[in-house]
N, CA, C and O atoms as CSV, one atom per row, in Angstrom:
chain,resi,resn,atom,element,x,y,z
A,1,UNK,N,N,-38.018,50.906,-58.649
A,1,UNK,CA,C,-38.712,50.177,-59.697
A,1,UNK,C,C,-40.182,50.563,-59.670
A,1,UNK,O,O,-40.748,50.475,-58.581
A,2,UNK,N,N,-40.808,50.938,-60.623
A,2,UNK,CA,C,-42.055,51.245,-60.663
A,2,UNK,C,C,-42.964,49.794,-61.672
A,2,UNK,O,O,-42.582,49.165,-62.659
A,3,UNK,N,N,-44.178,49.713,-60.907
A,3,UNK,CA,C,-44.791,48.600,-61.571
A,3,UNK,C,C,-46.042,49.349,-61.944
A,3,UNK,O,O,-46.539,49.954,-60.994
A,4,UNK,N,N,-46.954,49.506,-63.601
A,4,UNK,CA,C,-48.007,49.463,-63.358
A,4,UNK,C,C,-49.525,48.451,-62.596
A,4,UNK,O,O,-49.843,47.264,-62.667
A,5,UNK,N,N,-50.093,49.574,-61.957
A,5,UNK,CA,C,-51.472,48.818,-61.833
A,5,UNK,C,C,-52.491,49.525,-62.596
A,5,UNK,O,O,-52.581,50.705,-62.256
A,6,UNK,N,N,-53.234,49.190,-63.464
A,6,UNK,CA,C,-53.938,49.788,-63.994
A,6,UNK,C,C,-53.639,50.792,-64.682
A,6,UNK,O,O,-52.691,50.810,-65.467
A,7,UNK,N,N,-54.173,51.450,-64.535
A,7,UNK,CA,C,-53.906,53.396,-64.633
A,7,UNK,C,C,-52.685,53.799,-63.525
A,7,UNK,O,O,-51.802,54.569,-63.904
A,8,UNK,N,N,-52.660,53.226,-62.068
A,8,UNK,CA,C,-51.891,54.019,-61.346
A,8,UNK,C,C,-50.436,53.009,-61.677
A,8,UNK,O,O,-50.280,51.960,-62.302
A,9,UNK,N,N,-49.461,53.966,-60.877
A,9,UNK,CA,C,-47.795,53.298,-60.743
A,9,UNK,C,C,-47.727,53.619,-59.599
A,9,UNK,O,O,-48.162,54.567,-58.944
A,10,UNK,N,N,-47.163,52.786,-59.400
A,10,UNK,CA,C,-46.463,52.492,-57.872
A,10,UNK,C,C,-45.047,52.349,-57.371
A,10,UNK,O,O,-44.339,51.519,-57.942
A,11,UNK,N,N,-44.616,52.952,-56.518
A,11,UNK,CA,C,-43.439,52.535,-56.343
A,11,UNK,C,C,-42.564,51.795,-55.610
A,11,UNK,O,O,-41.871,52.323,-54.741
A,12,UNK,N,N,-42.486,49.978,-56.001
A,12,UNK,CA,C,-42.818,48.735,-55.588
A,12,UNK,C,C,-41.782,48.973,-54.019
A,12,UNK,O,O,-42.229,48.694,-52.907
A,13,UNK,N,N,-40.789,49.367,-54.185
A,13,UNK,CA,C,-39.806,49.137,-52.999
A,13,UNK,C,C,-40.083,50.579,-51.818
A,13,UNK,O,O,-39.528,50.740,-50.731
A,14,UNK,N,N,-40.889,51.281,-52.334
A,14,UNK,CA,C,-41.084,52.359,-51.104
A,14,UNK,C,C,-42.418,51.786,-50.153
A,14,UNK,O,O,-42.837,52.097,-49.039
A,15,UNK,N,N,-42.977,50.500,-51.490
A,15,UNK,CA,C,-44.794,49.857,-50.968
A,15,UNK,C,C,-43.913,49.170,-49.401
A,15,UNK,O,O,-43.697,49.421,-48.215
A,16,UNK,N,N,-43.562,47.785,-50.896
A,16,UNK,CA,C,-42.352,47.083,-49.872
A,16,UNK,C,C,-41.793,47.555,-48.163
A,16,UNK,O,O,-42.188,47.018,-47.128
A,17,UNK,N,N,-40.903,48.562,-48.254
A,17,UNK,CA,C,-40.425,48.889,-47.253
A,17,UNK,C,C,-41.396,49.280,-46.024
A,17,UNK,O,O,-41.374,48.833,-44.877
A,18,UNK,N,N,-42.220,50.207,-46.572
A,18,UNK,CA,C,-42.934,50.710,-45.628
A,18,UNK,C,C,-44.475,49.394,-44.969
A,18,UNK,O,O,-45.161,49.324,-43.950
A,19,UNK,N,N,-44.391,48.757,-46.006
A,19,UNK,CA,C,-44.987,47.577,-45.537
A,19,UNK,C,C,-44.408,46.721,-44.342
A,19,UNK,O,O,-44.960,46.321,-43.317
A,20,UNK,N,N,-43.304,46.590,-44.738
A,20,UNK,CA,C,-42.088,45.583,-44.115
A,20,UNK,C,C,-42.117,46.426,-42.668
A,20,UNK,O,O,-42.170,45.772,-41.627
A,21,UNK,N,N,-42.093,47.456,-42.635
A,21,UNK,CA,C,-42.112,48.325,-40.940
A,21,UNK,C,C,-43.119,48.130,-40.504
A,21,UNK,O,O,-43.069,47.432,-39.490
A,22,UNK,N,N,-44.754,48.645,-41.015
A,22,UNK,CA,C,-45.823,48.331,-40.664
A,22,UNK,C,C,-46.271,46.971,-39.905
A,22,UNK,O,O,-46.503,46.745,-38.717
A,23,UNK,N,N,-46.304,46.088,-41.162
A,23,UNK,CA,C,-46.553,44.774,-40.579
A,23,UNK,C,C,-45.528,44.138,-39.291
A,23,UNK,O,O,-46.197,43.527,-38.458
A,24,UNK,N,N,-44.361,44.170,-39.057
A,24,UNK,CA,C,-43.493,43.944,-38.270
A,24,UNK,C,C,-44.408,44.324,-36.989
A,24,UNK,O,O,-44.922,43.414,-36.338
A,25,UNK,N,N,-44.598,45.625,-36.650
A,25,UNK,CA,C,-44.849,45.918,-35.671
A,25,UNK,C,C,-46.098,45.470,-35.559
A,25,UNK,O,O,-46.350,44.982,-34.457
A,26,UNK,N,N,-47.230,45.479,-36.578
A,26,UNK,CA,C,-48.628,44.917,-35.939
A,26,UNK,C,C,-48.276,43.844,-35.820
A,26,UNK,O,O,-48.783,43.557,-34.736
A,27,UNK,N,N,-47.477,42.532,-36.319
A,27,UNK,CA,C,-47.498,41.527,-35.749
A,27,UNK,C,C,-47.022,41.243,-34.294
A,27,UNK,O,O,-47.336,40.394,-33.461
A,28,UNK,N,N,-46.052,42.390,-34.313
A,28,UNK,CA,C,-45.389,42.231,-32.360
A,28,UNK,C,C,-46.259,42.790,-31.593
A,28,UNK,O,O,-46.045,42.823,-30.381
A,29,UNK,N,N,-47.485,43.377,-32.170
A,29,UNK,CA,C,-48.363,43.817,-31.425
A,29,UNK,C,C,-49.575,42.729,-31.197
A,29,UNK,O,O,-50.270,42.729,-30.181
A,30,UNK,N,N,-49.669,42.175,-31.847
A,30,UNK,CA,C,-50.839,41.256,-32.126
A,30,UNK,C,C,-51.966,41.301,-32.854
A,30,UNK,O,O,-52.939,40.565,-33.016
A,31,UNK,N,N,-51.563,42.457,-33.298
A,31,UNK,CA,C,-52.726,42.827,-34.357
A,31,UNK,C,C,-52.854,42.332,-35.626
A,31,UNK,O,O,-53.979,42.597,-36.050
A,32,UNK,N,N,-52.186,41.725,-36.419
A,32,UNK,CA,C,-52.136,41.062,-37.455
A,32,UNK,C,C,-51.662,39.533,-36.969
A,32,UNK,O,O,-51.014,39.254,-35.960
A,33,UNK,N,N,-52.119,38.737,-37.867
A,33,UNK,CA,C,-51.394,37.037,-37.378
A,33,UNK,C,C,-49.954,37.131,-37.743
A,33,UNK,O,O,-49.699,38.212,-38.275
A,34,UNK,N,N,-49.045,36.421,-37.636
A,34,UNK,CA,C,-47.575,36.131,-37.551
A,34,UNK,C,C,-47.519,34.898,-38.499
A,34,UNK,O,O,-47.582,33.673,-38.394
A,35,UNK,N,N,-47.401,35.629,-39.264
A,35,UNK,CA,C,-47.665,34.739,-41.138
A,35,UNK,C,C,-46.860,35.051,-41.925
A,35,UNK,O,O,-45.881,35.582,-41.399
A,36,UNK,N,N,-46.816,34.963,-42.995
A,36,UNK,CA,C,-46.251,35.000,-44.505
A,36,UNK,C,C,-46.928,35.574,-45.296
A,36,UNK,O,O,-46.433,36.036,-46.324
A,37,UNK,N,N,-48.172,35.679,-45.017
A,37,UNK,CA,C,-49.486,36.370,-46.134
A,37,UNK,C,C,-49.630,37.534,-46.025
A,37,UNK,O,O,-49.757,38.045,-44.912
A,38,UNK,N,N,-49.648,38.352,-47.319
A,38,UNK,CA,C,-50.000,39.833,-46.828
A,38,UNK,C,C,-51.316,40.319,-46.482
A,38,UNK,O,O,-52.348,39.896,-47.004
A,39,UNK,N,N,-51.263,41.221,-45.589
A,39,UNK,CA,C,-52.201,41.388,-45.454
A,39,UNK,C,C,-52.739,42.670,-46.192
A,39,UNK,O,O,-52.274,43.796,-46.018
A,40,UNK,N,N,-54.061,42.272,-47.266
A,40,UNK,CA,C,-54.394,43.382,-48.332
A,40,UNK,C,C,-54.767,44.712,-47.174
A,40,UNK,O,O,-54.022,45.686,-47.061
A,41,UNK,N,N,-55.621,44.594,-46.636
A,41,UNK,CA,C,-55.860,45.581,-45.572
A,41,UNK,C,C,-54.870,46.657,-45.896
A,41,UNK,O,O,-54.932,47.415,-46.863
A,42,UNK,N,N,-53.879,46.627,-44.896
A,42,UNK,CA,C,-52.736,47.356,-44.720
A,42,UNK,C,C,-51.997,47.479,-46.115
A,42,UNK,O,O,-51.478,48.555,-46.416
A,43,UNK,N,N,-51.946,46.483,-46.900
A,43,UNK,CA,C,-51.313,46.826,-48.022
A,43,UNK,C,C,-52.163,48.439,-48.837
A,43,UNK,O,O,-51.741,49.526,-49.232
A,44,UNK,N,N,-53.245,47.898,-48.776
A,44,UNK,CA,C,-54.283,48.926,-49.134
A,44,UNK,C,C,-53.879,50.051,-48.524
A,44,UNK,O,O,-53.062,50.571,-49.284
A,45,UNK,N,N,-53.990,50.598,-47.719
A,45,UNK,CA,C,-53.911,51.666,-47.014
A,45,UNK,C,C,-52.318,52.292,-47.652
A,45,UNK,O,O,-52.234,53.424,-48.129
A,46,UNK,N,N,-51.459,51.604,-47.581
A,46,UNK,CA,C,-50.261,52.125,-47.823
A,46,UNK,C,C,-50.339,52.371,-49.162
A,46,UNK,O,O,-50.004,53.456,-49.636
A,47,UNK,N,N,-50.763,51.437,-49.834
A,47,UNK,CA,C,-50.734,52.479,-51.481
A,47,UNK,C,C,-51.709,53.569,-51.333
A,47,UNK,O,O,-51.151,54.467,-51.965
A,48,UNK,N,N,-52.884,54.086,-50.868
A,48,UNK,CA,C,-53.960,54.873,-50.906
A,48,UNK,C,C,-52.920,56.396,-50.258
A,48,UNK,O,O,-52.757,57.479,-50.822
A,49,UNK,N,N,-52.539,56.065,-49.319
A,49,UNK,CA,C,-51.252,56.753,-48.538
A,49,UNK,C,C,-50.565,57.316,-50.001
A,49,UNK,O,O,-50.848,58.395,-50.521
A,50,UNK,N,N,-49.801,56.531,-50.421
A,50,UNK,CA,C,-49.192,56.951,-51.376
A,50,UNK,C,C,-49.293,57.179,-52.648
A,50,UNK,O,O,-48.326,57.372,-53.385
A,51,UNK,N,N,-50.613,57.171,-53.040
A,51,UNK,CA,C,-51.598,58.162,-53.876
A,51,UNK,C,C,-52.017,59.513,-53.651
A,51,UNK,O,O,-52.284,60.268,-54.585
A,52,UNK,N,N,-52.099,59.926,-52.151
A,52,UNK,CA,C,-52.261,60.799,-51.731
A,52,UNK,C,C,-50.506,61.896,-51.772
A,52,UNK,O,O,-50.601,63.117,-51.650
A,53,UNK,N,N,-49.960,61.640,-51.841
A,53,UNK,CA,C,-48.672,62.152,-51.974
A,53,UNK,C,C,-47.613,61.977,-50.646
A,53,UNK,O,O,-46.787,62.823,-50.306
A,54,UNK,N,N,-47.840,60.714,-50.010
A,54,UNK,CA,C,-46.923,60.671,-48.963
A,54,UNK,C,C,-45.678,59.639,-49.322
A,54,UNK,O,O,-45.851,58.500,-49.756
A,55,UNK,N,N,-44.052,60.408,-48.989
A,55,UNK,CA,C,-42.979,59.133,-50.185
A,55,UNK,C,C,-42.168,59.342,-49.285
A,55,UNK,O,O,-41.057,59.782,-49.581
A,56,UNK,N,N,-42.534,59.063,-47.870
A,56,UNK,CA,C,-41.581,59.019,-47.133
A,56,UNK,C,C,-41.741,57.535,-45.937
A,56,UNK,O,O,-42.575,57.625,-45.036
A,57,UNK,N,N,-40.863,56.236,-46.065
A,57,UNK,CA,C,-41.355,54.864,-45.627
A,57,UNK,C,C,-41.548,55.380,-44.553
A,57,UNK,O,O,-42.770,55.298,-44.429
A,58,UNK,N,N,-40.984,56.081,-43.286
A,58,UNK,CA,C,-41.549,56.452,-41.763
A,58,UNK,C,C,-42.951,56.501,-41.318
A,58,UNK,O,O,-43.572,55.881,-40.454
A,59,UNK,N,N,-43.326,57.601,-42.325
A,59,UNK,CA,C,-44.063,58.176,-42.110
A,59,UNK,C,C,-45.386,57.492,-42.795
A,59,UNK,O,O,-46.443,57.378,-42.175
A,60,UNK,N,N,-45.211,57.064,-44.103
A,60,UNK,CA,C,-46.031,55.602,-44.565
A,60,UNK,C,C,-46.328,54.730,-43.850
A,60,UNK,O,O,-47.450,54.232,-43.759
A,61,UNK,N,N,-45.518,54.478,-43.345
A,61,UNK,CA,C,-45.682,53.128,-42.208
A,61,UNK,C,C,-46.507,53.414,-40.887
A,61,UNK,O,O,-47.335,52.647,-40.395
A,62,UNK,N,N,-46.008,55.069,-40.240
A,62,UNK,CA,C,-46.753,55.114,-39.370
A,62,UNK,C,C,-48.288,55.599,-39.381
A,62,UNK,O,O,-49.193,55.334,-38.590
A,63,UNK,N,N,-48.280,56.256,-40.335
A,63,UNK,CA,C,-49.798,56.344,-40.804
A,63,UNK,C,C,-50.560,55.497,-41.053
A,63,UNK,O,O,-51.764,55.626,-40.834
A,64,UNK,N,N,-50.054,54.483,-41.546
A,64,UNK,CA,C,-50.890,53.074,-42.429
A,64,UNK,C,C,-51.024,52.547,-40.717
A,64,UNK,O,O,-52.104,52.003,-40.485
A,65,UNK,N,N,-50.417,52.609,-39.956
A,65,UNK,CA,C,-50.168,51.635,-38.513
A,65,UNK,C,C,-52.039,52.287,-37.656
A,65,UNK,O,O,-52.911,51.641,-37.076
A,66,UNK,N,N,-51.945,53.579,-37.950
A,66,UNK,CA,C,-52.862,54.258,-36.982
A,66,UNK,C,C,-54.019,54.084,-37.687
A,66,UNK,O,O,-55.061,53.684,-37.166
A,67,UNK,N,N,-53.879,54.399,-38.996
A,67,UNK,CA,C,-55.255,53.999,-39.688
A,67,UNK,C,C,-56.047,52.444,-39.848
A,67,UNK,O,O,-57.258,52.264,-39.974
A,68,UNK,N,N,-55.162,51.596,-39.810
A,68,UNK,CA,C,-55.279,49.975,-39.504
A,68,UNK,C,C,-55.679,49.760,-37.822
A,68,UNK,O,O,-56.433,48.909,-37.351
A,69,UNK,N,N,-55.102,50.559,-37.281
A,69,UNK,CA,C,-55.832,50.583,-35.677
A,69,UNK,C,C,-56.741,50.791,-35.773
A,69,UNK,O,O,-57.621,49.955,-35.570
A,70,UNK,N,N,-56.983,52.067,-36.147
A,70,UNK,CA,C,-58.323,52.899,-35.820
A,70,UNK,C,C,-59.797,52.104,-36.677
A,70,UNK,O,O,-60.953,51.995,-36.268
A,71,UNK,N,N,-59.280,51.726,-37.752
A,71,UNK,CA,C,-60.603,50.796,-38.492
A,71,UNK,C,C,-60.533,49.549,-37.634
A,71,UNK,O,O,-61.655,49.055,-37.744
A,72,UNK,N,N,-59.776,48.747,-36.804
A,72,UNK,CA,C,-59.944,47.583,-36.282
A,72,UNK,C,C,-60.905,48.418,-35.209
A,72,UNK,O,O,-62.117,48.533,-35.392
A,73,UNK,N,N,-60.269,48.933,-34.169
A,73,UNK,CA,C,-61.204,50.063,-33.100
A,73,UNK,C,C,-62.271,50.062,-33.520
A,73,UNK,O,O,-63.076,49.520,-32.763
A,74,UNK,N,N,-62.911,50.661,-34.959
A,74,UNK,CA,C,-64.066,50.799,-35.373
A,74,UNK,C,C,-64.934,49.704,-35.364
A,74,UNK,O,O,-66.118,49.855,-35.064
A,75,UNK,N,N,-64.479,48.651,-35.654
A,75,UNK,CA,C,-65.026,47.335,-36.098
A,75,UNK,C,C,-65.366,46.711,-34.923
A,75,UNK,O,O,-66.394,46.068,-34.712
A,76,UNK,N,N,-64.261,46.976,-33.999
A,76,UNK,CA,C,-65.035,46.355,-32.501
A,76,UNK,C,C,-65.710,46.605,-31.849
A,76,UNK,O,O,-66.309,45.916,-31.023
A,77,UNK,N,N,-65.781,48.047,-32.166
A,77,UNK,CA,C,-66.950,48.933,-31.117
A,77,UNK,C,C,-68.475,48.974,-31.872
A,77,UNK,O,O,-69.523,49.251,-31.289
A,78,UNK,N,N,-68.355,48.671,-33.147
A,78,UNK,CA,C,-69.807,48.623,-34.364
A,78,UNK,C,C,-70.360,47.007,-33.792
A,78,UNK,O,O,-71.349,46.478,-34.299
């Protein structure tokens, strides 16, 4: 299913999925709270991900995971 935003489309169940892996694990990690709310952050990243041409949920997910590290990393050490 594709939804517009704006100008861009998205493709809601590849966001979805690869969200659904992402967040899972930062929450068993502790890096995100253990909620119901999304978190735009990471949501962000995964569509930006997949603007860039990446359409594979694995690999979405694990990218969005390292890049959400690495800006928290940043933030603690600034």
């Amino acid at each position: 299913m594709l939804v517009e935003r704006g100008l861009q489309v998205v493709n809601v169940e590849l966001v979805s999925q690869a969200y659904a892996i992402a967040a899972n694990y930062l929450r068993r990690s502790g890096a995100i709270p253990d909620t119901l709310v999304t978190d735009e952050r990471l949501l962000h990243l995964i569509v930006k991900l997949l603007q860039h041409g990446e359409f594979n949920k694995i690999r979405l997910a694990n990218r969005a995971i390292a890049r959400f590290q690495a800006q928290t990393e940043a933030k603690a050490v600034a």
